[in-house]
N, C-alpha and C positions, 0 to 999 in steps of 0.2 A: 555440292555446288549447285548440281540441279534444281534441288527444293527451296534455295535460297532464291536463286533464278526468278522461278516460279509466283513466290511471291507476292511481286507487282502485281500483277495478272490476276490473283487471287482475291487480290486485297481490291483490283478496281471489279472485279465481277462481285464482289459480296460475298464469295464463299471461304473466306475467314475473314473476320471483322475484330478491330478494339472496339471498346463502346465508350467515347471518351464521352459523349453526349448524355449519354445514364450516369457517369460518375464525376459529373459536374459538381456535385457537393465536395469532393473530396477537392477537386479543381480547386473549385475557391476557398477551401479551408487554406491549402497550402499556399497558396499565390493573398489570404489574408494576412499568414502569417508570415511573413516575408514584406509584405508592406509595412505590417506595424514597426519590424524591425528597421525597416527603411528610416521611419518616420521618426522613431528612437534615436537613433542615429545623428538623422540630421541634425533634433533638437539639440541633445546628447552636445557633441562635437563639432557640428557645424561643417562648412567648407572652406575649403584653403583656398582662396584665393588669389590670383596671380596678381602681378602690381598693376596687371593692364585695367584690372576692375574696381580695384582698393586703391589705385597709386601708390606709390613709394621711393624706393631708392633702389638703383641694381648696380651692384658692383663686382668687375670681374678680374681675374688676375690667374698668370700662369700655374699649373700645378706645381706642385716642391715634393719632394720626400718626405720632410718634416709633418706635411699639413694633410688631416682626414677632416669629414665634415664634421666631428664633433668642437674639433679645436678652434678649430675656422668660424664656427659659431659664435663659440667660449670669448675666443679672441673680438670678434665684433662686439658680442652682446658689452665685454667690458670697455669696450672705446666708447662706451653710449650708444651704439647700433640700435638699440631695443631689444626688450626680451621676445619678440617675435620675428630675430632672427632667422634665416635658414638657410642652409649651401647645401649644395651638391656639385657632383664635379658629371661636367661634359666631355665628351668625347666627339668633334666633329665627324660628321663622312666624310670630306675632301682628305683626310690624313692630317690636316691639320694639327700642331700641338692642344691635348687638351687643357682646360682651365677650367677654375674655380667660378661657381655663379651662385654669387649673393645678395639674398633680397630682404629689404628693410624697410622700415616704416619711412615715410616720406623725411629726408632727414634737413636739415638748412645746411649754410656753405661753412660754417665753424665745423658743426657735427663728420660731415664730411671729411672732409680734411683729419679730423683724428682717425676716423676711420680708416684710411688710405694710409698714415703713418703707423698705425700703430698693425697694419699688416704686412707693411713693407720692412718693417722691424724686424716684426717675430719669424716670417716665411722668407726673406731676400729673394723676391723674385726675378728673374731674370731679365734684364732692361731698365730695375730701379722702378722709380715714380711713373717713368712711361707707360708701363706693362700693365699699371691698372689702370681699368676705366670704369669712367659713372656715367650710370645714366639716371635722371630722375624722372617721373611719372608724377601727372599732378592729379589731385583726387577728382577735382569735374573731368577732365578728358576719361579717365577712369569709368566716372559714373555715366556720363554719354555714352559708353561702349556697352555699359550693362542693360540701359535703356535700352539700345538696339538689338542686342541679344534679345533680351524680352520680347519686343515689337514684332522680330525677324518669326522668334518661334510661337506667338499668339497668330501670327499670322498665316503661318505655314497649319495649324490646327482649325484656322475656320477657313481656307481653301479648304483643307481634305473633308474636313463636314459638310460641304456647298457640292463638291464634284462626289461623292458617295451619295448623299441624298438625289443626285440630279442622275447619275450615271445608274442605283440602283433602287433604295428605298432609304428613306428615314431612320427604319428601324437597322437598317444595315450598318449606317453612317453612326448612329450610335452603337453600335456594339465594337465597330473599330474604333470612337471615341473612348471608349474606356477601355481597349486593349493600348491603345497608346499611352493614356495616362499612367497606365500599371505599369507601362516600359519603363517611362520618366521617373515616376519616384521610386523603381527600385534601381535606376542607374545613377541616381542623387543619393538615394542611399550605402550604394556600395562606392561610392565616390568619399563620402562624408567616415563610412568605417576604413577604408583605405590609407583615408587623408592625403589622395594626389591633390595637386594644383589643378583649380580650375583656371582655365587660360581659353582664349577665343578659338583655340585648336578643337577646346571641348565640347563648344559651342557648335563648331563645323560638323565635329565625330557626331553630335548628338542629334543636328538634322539628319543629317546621314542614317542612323540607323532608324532614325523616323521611318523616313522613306522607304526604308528595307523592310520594315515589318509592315510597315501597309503594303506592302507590295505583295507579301508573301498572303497576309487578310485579303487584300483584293483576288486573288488567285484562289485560294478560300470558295470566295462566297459568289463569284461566277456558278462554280462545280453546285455550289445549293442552291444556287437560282434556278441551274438546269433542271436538277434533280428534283427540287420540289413541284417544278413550273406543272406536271401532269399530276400529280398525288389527288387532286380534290377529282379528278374524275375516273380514277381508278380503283380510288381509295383500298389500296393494297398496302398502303404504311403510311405513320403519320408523320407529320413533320419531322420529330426529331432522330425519327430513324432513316429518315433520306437526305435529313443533313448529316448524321451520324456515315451514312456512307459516302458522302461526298466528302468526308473529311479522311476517311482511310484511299478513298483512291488517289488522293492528292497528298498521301502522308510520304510515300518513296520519297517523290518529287520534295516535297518541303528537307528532309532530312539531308537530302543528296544537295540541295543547293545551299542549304546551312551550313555542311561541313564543307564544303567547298569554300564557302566564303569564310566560314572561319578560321581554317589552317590557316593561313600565309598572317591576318590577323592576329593570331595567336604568338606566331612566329617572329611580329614586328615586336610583339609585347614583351616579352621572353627579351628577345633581343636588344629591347629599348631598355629595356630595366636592368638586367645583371650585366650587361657588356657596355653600352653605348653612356647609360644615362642620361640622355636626352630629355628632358621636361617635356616638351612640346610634343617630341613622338611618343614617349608614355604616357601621356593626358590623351591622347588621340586614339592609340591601340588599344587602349583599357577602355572608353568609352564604347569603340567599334564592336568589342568581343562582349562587353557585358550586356550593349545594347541588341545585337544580333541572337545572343542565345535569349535571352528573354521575349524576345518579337518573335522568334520561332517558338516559344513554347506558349505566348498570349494568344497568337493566330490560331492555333490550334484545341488548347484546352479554354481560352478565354473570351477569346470571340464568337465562336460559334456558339457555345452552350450559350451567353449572354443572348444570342437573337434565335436560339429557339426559346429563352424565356420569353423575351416580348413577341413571336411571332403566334404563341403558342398560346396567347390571353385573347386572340380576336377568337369571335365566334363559328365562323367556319372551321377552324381549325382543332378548334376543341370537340366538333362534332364531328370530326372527322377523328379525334383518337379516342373518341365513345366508339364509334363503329370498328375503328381496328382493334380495342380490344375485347370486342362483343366478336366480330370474327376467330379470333384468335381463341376464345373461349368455348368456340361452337358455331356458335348462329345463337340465334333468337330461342330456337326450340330445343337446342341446350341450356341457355338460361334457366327456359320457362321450366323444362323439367328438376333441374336441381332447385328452382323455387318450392315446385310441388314438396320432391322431394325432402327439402326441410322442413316445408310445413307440417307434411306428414309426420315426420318426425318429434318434431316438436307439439303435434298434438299427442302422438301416442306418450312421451313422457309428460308432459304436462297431466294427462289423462291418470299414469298410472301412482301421480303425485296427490291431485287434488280431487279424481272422480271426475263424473264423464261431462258434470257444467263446466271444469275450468279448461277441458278441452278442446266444448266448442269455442270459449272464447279464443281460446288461442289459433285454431284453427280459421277464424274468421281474421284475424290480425295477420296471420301469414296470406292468405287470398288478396287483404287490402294492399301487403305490399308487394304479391306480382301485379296486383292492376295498377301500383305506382312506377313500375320497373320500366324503363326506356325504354321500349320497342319498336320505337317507330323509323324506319331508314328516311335514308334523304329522299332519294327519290319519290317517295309519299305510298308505295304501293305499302299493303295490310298485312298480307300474308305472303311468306317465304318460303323458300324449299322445303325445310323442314315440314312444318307447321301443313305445307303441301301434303306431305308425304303420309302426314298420321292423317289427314284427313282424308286419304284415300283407301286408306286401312279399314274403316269405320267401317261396318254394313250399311246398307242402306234400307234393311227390315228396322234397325232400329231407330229410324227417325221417324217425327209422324208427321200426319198430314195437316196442312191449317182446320180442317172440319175435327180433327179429333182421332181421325180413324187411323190403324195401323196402314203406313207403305207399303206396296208390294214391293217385294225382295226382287230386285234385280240380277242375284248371283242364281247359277246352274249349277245344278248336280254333277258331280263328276262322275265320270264315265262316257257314253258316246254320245256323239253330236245329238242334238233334239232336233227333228225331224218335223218339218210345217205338216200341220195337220188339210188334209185334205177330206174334202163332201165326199160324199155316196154319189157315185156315177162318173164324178168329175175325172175318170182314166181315160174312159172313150169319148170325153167331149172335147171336140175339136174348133177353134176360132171358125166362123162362119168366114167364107172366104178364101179358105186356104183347101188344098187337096191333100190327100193322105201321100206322101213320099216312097217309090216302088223302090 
């Protein structure tokens, strides 16, 4: 229990890390594939839409013994109902007795009326004719509601674009722009393979988890604003390894408030569907749990790696992951010697290929490309520690002078100190001035 403990701590100091940032490819291979299936889907099968969007007919009546939802169907579809029939049975939460609810293509006052008889027939519900009711739904009141739905969620997407651009950058705001839209079409997707009812519930659940996964991306991308905000002047890592760690120290945190909000969620779903059968609370629980797991998994593998792709094309930043991996490879003056190095290399085989012409060619193509090799840092200085270092190594007998002539060598013999050479006489000459000390 301790090392699990631990953990956190670890995970926000850097000394264990995921690298979700490095295997961003893999990221969006999987979250590709999972879209197209989306997209399959939708086209494929479509959505089932509630009468509140399509209008129609809703007709309800007591449960019986007799009646499941296959019969209840059978039995409308042959009164004329339409073949785009469907029932399921409710169970209220007040304790209520549950009933039958069936929903039909928008039907007229004949159609109706068979329908009503010819269930009150086959099921004898309890009460007669009273027991069931119609309601009907007309197709504009319908399409008004889809309009607004629309309107409600275009609108709620360019607020969060205006306050991310304004509250951070641009490139922020886009990269939770299309974490969002990866939530939307794969919870249209798993809606369209499921085939719930969409209904205005869906529409709430589906702002809802909007909200929730920007929240968890906003939460995100504060930890990388912190964390990158010093990098260009310490340049010790590059972008995508200090949003890479901003993303694990905030990983506990995302998981721990994920499952938190997903239990009870899960719980509604579960419980909407095999006990309750509620429409409305399983359009709602399924949206919440499919939306939340998804928003947790785009904030993290999806949004971030997308804004270190566009942070990562400006040109400070690019010159700053030249330097960290010229650091990381050495310095400068580890370059420069595995340049030599191959050059050298490649002349001796070239040499023992072609004879000692094709050598120096080659030996002059490997010199052109260390004098093409980036060496030069930000700060503009020439020469580095390294490059310091061998250049203090050199003699200094073996440089010459501008006139031509050899240097005198600055290095001493080893053995004991060299002693200033002193004149003839100069032991007993004394400063004029001074007295001999008794």
């Amino acid at each position: 229990m301790s090392r699990l403990g631990n953990i956190p701590g670890r995970l926000y100091r850097g000394e264990v890390s995921v690298d979700f940032v490095g295997r961003k490819r893999l990221w969006y291979s999987i979250s590709g594939a999972i879209l197209v299936i989306s997209v399959i889907a939708l086209v494929v099968f479509g959505l089932n839409f509630s009468i509140d969007f399509k209008g129609g007919t809703q007709i309800q009546f007591p449960v019986t013994h007799a009646a499941t939802a296959t019969s209840v169907e059978q039995t409308v579809k042959n009164a004329g109902g339409g073949a785009d029939a469907s029932a399921q049975e409710v169970k209220p939460f007040d304790g209520s007795a549950p009933f039958w609810q069936v929903q039909t293509g928008q039907l007229n006052t004949g159609q109706t009326r068979t329908v009503e008889n010819a269930i009150i027939g086959t099921y004898h519900p309890k009460g007669g004719p009273n027991a069931v009711s119609v309601t009907t739904v007309s197709a504009s009141w319908g399409s008004q509601i889809s309009q607004k739905a629309a309107v409600a969620l275009v609108a709620f997407m360019i607020v969060i674009v205006l306050y991310l651009s304004i509250a951070f950058e641009w490139r922020m705001a886009a990269a939770a722009f299309v974490a969002l839209l990866h939530d939307i079409v794969i919870t249209i997707g798993v809606y369209a393979l499921a085939h719930f009812q969409v209904s205005p519930a869906t529409v709430i659940g589906l702002l809802t988890i909007l909200g929730y996964s920007l929240y968890d991306t906003v939460v995100v991308f504060d930890k990388v604003r912190e964390n990158t905000a010093p990098i260009l002047g310490t340049r010790k890592s590059n972008y995508s390894q200090a949003a890479n760690l901003a993303l694990n120290q905030t990983l506990v945190r995302s998981i721990n408030t994920s499952l938190i909000a997903l239990l009870p969620v899960a719980a509604i779903l579960v419980v909407g569907t095999l006990l309750l059968g509620n429409g409305e609370l399983k359009d709602l629980s399924l949206v919440l749990f499919v939306g939340m797991l998804s928003g947790t998994y785009s904030s993290i593998c999806i949004a971030t790696p997308v804004l270190t792709d566009l942070k990562e094309r400006e040109p400070q930043y690019k010159q700053l992951a030249r330097q960290v991996a010229r650091q990381a490879a050495g310095g400068r003056g580890a370059i420069r010697r595995a340049a030599k190095a191959q050059a050298a290399a490649a002349t001796a085989g070239t040499a023992s290929r072609s004879g000692p012409s094709a050598g120096n060619g080659s030996s002059a193509d490997a010199v052109a490309d260390l004098e093409d090799t980036d060496l030069e840092p930000a700060d503009g200085t020439a020469v580095d520690e390294d490059e310091a270092a061998v250049a203090d190594q050199v003699p200094a007998s073996q440089t010459a002078m501008p006139s031509g002539q050899p240097a005198r060598s600055s290095a001493r013999p080893a053995g004991q100190r060299q002693q200033p050479t002193r004149r003839p006489g100069s032991t007993n000459r004394r400063p004029s001035g001074k007295k001999k000390r008794r």
